[in-house]
C-alpha positions in Angstrom: 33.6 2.6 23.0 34.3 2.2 26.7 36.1 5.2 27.2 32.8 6.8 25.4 30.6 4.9 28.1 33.1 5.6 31.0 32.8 9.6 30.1 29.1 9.7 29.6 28.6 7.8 33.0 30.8 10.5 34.8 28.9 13.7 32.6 25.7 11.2 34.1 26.6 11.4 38.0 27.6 14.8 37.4 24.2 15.7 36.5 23.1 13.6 39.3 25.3 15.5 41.4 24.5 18.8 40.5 20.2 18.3 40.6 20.6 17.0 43.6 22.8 19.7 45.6 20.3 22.4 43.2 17.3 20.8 45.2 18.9 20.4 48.7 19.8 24.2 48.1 16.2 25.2 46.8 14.7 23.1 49.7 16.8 25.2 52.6 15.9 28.7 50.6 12.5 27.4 50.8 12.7 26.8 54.2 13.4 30.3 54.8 10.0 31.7 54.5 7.9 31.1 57.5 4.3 29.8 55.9 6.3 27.3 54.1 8.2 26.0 57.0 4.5 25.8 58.5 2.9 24.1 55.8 6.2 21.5 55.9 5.6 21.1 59.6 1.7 19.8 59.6 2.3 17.7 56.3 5.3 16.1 58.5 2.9 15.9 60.9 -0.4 14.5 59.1 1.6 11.7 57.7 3.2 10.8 61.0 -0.1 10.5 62.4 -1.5 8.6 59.6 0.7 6.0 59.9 0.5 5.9 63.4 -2.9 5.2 63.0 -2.6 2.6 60.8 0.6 0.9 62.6 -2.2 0.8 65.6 -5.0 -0.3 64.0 -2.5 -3.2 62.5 -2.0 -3.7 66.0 -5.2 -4.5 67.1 -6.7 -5.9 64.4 -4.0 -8.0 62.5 -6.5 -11.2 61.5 -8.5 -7.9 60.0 -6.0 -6.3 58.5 -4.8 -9.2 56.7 -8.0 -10.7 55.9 -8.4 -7.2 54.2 -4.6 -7.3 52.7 -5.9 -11.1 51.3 -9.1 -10.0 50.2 -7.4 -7.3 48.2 -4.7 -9.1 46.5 -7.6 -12.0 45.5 -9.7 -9.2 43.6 -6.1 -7.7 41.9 -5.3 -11.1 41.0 -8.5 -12.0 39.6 -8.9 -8.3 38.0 -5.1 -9.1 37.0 -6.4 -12.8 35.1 -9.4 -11.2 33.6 -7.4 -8.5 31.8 -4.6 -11.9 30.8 -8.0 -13.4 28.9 -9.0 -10.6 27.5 -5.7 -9.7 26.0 -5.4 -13.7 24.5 -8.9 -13.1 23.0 -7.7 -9.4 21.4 -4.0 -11.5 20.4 -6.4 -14.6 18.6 -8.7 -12.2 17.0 -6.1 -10.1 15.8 -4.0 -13.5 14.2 -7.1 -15.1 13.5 -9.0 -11.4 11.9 -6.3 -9.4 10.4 -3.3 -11.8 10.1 -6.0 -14.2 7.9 -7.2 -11.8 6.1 -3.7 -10.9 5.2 -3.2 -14.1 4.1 -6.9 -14.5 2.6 -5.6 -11.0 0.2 -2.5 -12.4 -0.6 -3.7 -15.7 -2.1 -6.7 -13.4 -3.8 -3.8 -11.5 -5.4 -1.7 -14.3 -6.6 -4.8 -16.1 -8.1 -5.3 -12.5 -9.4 -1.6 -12.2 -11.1 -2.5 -15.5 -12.6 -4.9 -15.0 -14.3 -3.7 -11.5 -15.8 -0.7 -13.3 -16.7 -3.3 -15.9 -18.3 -5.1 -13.4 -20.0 -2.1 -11.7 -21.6 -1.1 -14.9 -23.2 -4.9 -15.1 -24.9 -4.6 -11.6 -25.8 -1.3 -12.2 -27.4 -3.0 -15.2 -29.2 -6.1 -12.5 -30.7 -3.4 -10.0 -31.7 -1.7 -12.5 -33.6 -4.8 -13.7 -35.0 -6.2 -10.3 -35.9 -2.4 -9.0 -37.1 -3.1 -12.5 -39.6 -6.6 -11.6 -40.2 -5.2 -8.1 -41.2 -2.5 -9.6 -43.4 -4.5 -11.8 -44.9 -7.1 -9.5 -46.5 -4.2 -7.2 -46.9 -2.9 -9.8 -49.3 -6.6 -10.5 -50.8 -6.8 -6.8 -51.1 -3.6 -6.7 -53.5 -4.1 -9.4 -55.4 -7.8 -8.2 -56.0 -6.1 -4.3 -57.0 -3.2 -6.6 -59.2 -6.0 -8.7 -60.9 -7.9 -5.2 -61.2 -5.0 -3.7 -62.7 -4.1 -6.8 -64.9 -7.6 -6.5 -66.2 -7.3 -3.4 -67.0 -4.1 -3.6 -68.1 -5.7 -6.4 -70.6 -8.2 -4.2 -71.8 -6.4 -1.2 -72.2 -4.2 -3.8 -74.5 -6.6 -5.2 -76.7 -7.8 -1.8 -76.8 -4.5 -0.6 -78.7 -4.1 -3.7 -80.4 -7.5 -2.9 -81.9 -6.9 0.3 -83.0 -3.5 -0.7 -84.5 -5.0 -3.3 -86.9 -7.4 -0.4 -88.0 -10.7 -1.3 -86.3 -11.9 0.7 -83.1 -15.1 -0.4 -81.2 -17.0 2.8 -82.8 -15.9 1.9 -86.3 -16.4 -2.2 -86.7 -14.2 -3.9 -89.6 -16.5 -4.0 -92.7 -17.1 -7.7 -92.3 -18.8 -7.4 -89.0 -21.3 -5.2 -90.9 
């Protein structure tokens, strides 16, 4: 792992190494055309000036100059504690807004999951109920078909026990007439 670092520093200063000679090399091929060398020359120029200036004007006016330094760094810092409030206000709303309402959705959806879970155990209760309610006319249903079926059966008995003795319901024994 160090050996890894070590090698990636060197490939590093050789890059370093290598852009900066590239630039020092572009910079004198640069140099060789004359309106560039010109335009080098008054930007060299217009910034040594500048600063002159301003070295000067420190100079003669340093109460001014730092009244106007002072006066500066006030406004930053109070531009600086401004933007500090503003960001606690957009941190409080944000735990206050969106972190409460998180919390606000996940209570919602555990009182939610309770009372599906809830809800399945009544609708358990009804299908158990209707699976009995089923069952029991189920049952009413086949003792009604075996009563049905034993009365029938009965008849259909005393109807062939009737015609074995020699009676039939269209022919009555004599003494019945």
């Amino acid at each position: 792992m160090v050996e890894q670092r070590m090698r990636q520093q060197s490939s590093n200063s050789k890059l370093l190494k290598g852009i900066m000679i590239g630039g020092a090399v572009g910079a004198l091929i640069a140099m060789l055309d004359s309106s560039t060398r010109n335009k080098m020359k008054e930007t060299a120029m217009d910034i040594k000036d500048s600063s002159m200036d301003m070295i000067s004007h420190v100079k003669d006016n340093p109460g001014e100059v730092k009244e106007q330094m002072m006066q500066r760094f006030k406004t930053a810092a109070a531009t600086l504690k401004d933007a500090m409030n503003d960001l606690q206000h957009l941190y409080e709303n944000v735990n206050e807004g969106i972190f409460g309402k998180v919390n606000d959705v996940k209570d919602i959806s555990k009182d939610a999951l309770s009372s599906v879970k809830y809800m399945t155990e009544d609708l358990k209760e009804i299908g158990s109920k209707f699976a009995e309610a089923g069952s029991e006319l189920m049952d009413s249903a086949m003792a009604d078909s075996e009563n049905s079926l034993l009365k029938e059966s009965n008849k259909n008995a005393s109807l062939e026990s009737h015609e074995g003795s020699g009676h039939s319901l269209h022919n009555p024994p004599d003494t019945l007439k």
